[in-house]
C-alpha positions as CSV (number, residue, x, y, z in Angstrom):
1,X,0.0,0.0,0.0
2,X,1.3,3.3,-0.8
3,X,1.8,5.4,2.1
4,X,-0.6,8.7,1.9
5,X,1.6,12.0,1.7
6,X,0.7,15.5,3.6
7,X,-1.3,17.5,1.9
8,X,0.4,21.0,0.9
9,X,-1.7,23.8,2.5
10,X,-3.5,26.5,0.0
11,X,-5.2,29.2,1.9
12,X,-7.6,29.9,-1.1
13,X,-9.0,26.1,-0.7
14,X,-8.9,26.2,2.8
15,X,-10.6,28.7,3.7
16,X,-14.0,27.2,4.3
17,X,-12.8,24.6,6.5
18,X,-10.7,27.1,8.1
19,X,-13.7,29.1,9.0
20,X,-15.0,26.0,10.0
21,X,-12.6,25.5,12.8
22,X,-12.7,29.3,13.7
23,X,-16.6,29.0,14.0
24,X,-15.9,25.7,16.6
25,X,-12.6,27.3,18.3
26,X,-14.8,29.9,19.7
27,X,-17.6,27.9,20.4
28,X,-15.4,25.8,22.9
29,X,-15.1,26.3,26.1
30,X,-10.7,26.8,27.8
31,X,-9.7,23.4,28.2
32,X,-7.2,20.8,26.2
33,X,-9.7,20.0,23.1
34,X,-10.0,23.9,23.0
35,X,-6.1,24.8,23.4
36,X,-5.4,21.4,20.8
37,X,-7.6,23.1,18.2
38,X,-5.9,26.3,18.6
39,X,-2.4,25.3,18.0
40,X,-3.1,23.3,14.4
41,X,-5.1,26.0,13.0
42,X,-1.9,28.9,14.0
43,X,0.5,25.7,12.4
44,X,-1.7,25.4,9.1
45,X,-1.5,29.4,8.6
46,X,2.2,29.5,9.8
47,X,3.6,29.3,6.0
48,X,1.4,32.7,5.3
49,X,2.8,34.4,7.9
50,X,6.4,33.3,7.0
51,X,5.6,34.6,3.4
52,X,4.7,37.8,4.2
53,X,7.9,38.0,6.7
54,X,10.0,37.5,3.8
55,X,8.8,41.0,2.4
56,X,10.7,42.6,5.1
57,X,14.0,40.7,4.5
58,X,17.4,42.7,3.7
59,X,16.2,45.4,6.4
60,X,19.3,44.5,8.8
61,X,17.0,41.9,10.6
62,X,17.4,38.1,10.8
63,X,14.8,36.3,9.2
64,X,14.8,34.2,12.0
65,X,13.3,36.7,14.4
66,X,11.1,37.9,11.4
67,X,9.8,35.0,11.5
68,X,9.4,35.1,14.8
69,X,7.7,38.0,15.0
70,X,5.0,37.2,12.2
71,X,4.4,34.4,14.0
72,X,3.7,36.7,17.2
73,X,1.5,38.8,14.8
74,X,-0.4,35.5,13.7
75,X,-1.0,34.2,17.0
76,X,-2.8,37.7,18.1
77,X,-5.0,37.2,14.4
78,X,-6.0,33.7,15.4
79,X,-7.2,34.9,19.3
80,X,-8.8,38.0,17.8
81,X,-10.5,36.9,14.5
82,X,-14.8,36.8,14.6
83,X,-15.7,34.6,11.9
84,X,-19.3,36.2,12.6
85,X,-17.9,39.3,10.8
86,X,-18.5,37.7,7.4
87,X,-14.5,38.3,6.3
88,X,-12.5,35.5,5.7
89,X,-9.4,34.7,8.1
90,X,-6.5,35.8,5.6
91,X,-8.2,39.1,4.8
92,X,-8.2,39.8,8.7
93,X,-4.6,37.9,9.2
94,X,-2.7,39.4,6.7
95,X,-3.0,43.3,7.7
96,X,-2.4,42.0,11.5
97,X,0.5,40.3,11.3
98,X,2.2,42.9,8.9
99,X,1.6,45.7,11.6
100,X,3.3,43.1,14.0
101,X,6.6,43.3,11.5
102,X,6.5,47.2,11.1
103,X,5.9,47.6,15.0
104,X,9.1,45.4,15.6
105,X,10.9,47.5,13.1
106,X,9.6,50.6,14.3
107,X,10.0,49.8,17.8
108,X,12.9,47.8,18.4
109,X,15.5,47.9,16.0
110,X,16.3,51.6,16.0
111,X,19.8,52.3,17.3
112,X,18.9,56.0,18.8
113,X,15.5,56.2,20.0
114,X,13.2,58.3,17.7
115,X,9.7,59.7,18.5
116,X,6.9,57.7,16.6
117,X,5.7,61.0,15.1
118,X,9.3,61.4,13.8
119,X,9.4,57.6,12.8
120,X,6.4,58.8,10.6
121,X,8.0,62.1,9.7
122,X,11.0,59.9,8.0
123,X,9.2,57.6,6.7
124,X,7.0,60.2,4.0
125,X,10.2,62.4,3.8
126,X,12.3,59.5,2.6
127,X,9.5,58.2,-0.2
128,X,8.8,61.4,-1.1
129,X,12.5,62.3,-2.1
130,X,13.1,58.6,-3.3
131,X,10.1,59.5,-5.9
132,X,11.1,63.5,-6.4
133,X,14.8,62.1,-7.4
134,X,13.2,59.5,-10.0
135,X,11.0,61.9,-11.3
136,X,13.5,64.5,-12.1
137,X,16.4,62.3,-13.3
138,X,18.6,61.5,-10.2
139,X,18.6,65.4,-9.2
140,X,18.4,66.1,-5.0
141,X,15.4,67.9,-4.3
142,X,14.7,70.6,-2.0
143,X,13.0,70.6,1.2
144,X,10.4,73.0,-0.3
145,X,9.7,70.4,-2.8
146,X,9.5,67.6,-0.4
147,X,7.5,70.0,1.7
148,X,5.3,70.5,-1.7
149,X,4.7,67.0,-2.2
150,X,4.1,65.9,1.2
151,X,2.1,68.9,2.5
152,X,4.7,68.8,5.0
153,X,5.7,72.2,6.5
154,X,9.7,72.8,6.1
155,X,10.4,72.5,10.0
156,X,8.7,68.9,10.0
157,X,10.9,68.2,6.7
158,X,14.1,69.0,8.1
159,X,13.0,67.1,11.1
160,X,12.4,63.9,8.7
161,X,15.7,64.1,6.9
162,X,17.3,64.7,10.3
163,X,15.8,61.1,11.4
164,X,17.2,59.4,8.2
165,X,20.5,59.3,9.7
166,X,18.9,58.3,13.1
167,X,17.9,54.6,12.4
168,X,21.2,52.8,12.5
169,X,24.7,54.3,14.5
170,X,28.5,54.1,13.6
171,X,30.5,52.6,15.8
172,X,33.1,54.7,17.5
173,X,36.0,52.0,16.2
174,X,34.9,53.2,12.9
175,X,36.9,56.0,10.8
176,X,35.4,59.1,9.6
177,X,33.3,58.7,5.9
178,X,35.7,59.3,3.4
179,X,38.8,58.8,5.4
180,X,41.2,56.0,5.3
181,X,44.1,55.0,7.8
182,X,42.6,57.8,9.8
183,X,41.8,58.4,13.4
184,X,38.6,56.1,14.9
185,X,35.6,58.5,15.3
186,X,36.2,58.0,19.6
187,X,39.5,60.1,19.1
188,X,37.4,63.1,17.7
189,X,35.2,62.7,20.4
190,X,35.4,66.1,23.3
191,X,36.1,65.8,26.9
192,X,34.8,67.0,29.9
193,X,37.6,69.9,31.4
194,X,38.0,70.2,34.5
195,X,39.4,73.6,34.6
196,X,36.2,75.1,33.7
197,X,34.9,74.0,37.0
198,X,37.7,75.6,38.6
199,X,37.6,78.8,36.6
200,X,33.5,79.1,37.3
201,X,34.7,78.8,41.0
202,X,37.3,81.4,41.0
203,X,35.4,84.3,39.1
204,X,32.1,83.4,41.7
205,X,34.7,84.4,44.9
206,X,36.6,87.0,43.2
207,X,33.9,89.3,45.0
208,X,34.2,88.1,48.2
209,X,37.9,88.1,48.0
210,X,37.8,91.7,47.4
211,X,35.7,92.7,50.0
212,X,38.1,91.2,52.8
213,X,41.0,93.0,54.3
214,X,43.9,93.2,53.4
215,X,45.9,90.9,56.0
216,X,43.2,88.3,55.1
217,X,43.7,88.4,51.7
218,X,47.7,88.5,52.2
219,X,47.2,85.4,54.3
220,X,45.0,83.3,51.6
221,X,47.1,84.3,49.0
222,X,50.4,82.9,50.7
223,X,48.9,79.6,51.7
224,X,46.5,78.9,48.7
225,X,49.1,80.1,45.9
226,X,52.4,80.0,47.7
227,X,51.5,76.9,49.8
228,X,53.2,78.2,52.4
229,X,52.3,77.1,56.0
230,X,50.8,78.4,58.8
231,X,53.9,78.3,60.9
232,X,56.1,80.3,58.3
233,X,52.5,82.9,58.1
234,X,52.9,83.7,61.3
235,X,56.4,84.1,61.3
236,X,56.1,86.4,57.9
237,X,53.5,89.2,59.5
238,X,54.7,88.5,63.5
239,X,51.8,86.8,64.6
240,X,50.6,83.1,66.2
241,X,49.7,80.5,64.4
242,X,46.9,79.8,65.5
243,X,45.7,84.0,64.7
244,X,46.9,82.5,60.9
245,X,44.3,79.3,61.1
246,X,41.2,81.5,62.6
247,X,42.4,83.9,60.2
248,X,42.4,81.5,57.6
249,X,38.9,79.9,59.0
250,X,37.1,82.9,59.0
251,X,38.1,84.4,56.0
252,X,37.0,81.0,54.0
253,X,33.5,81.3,55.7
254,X,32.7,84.6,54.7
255,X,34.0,84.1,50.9
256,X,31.8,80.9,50.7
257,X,28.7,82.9,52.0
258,X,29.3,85.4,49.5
259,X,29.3,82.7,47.1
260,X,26.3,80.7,48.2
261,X,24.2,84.1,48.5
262,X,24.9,85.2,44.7
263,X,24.3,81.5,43.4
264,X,20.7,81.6,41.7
């Protein structure tokens, strides 16, 4: 006896005895026959979903975890689909699980986080100019002409080219476009300075060092920019030590006041 081969799955025949099975899936009740039912009818669509996953190949995502994802997208189709609604399972499968594959995209694989209403913003730009360049032989247009054709307003264009560069990120190994043998991009990078902390900090006492005597001002100056100490102080103006530290103390107090009073 010959033994009977799989049947290969066409939606277009199916789809009576697939709304068959939808009709009985939500007729039963949660339990295993239920949950058994379920799982064939999301296999025997799984080949549509895969097709349509394949339309999003070459975008920098594996087509494993497209896959994936249209899967994802079916399963919500199968749990949500009312085969009371008249339409027929693909016709309500098909826009579902696609959304799935442009939410991924549009939510997960950006490298610098984008506003959805930018997302959008990029998206029209980018076909707009794609079409505007075919149209008028290979020629750049302007952001008028993108705002023109989009009924865009020029701010929200510049915005959308400014997100084209905003889905994917070099890598700070990487050498500057147009460069070769050159510096990696981390070597152009700035660095925080320190000494702009400590020139912010000397012109916000500069006030209340001018408003101290002059024996006070005498005594920070030798110990903060001559580092000398206390001891050799005293000895200098003929006077304790310990006159230099409450000196010292007191005239520190009264320029960090100063300072604390003018802060905003």
């Amino acid at each position: 006896m010959q033994a009977a081969t799989a049947p290969v799955h066409d939606h277009a025949t199916d789809a009576p005895s697939s709304d068959r099975a939808f009709r009985r899936l939500r007729a039963l009740s949660p339990g295993p026959e239920r949950d058994v039912l379920r799982e064939e009818t999301i296999c025997s669509w799984l080949p549509m979903a895969h097709r349509i996953a394949t339309r999003f190949r070459n975008r920098g995502e594996a087509m494993d975890d497209l896959r994936q994802v249209a899967a994802m997208g079916l399963v919500k189709a199968v749990d949500r689909y009312d085969p009371e609604r008249g339409k027929v399972f693909e016709t309500y499968a098909v826009p579902t699980v696609t959304g799935e594959l442009k939410r991924h995209f549009r939510d997960h694989t950006w490298d610098v986080h984008v506003p959805r209403r930018v997302q959008d913003l990029r998206n029209r730009v980018r076909v707009a100019r794609r079409e505007l360049a075919q149209s008028s032989g290979g020629g750049s247009p302007t952001c008028a002409e993108i705002a023109l054709a989009t009924g865009l307003s020029e701010e929200d264009v510049l915005l959308g080219l400014e997100a084209l560069e905003s889905y994917s990120a070099l890598s700070l190994d990487a050498e500057p476009a147009g460069v070769e043998g050159g510096s990696p991009l981390l070597d152009l990078l700035g660095f925080c300075d320190t000494a702009l902390d400590t020139a912010v900090d000397r012109e916000a006492a500069k006030p209340g060092l001018r408003e101290l005597p002059e024996r006070e001002r005498t005594i920070l100056y030798l110990r903060y920019f001559q580092d000398m100490t206390q001891v050799r102080i005293a000895e200098r103006l003929g006077i304790s030590q310990m006159h230099v530290s409450r000196l010292l103390s007191q005239s520190c107090e009264r320029v960090r006041e100063g300072v604390l009073q003018g802060a905003p």
